[in-house]
C-alpha positions as CSV (number, residue, x, y, z in Angstrom):
1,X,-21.2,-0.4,13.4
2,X,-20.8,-4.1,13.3
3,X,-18.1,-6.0,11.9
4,X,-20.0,-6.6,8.3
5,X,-20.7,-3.4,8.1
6,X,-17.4,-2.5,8.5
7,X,-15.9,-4.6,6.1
8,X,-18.8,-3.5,3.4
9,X,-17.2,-0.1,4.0
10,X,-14.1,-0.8,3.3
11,X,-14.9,-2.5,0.2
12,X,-17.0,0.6,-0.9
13,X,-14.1,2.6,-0.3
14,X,-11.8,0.4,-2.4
15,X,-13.7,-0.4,-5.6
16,X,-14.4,3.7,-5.5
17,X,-10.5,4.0,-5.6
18,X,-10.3,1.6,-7.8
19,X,-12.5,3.3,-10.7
20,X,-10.2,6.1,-10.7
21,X,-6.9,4.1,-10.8
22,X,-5.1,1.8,-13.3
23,X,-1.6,-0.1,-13.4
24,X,0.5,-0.1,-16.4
25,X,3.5,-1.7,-17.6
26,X,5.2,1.4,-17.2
27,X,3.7,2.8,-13.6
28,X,2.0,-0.6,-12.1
29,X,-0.4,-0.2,-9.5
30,X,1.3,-0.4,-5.8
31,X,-1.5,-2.9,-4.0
32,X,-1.7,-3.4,-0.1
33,X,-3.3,-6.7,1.8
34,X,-3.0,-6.0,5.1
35,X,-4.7,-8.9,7.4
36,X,-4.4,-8.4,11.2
37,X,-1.3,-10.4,11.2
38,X,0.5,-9.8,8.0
39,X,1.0,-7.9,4.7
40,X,1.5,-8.0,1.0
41,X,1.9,-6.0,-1.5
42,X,2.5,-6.7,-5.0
43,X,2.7,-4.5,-8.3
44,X,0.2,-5.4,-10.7
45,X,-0.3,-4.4,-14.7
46,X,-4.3,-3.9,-15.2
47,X,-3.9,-3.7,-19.0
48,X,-2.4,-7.6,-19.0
49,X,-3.7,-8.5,-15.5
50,X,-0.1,-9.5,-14.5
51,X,1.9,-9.2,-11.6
52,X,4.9,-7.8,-11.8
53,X,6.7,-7.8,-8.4
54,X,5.3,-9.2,-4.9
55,X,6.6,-8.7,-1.0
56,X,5.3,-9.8,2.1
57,X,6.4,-10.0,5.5
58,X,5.8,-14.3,5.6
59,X,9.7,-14.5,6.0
60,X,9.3,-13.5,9.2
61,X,11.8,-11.1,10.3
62,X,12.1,-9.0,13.4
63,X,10.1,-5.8,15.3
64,X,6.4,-4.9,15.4
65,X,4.4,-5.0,12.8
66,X,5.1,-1.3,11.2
67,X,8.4,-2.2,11.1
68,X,8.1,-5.3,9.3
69,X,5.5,-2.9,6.9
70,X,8.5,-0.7,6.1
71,X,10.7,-3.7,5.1
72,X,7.8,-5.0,2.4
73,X,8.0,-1.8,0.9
74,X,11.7,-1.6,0.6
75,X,11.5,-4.9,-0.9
76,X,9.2,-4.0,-3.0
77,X,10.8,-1.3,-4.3
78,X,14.3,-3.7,-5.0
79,X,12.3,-6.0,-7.2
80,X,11.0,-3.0,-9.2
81,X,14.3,-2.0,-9.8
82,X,15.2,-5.0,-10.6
83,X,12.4,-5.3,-13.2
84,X,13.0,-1.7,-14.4
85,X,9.5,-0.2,-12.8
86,X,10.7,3.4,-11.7
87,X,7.1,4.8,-10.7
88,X,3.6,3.3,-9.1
89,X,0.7,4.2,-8.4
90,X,-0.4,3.3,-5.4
91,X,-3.9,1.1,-3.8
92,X,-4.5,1.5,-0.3
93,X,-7.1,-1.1,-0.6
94,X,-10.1,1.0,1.1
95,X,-8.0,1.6,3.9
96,X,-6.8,4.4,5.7
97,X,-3.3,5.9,4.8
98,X,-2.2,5.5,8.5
99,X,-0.2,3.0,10.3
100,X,1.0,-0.3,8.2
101,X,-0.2,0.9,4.7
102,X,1.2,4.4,5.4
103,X,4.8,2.5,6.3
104,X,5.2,0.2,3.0
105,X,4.4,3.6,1.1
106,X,7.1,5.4,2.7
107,X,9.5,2.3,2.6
108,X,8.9,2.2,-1.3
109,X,9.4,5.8,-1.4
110,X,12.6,5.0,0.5
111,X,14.1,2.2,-1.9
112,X,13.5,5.1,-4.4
113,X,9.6,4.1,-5.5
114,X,7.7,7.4,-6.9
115,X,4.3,7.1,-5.9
């Protein structure tokens, strides 16, 4: 499987999720970028195609990558506090729930995120 291919995957895999899951105002949809070298995630409202909150690792900080992961997801889960989003639903983005997106999930769920 070539690296198109694996990409067109991925892509099937997300715009299946994506049929089956909507963000509100009141439980916004938790979505992951994840590029080989960073990641983002940002809550997003479907219904007024805003974003609510956003996070990414860009400010640097220290540790490997998974690390850095579980500090978006705390941060994410701040700024939702901060704008009075208690629950999320969340977007893996066609990948797997392993490894980076599997750490912002659990940081979220840490900074007291349901998802």
């Amino acid at each position: 499987m070539g690296a198109q291919a694996t990409r067109e995957a991925r892509l099937r895999r997300h715009r299946r999720i994506r049929n089956k899951i909507r963000g509100t105002a009141e439980r916004p949809r938790l979505a992951i970028h994840r590029s080989n070298r960073h990641i983002y995630a940002q809550l997003v409202d479907d219904v007024s195609a805003r974003t609510l909150a956003s996070a990414s690792d860009l400010t640097g900080g220290d540790g490997n990558k998974t690390d850095r992961a579980k500090k978006v997801g705390q941060a994410i889960a701040e700024r939702a506090k901060a704008a009075g989003i208690e629950r999320a639903v969340f977007d893996r983005g066609g990948r797997l729930y392993h490894g980076r997106v599997k750490a912002v999930a659990e940081g979220a769920r840490e900074g007291g995120l349901s998802i």
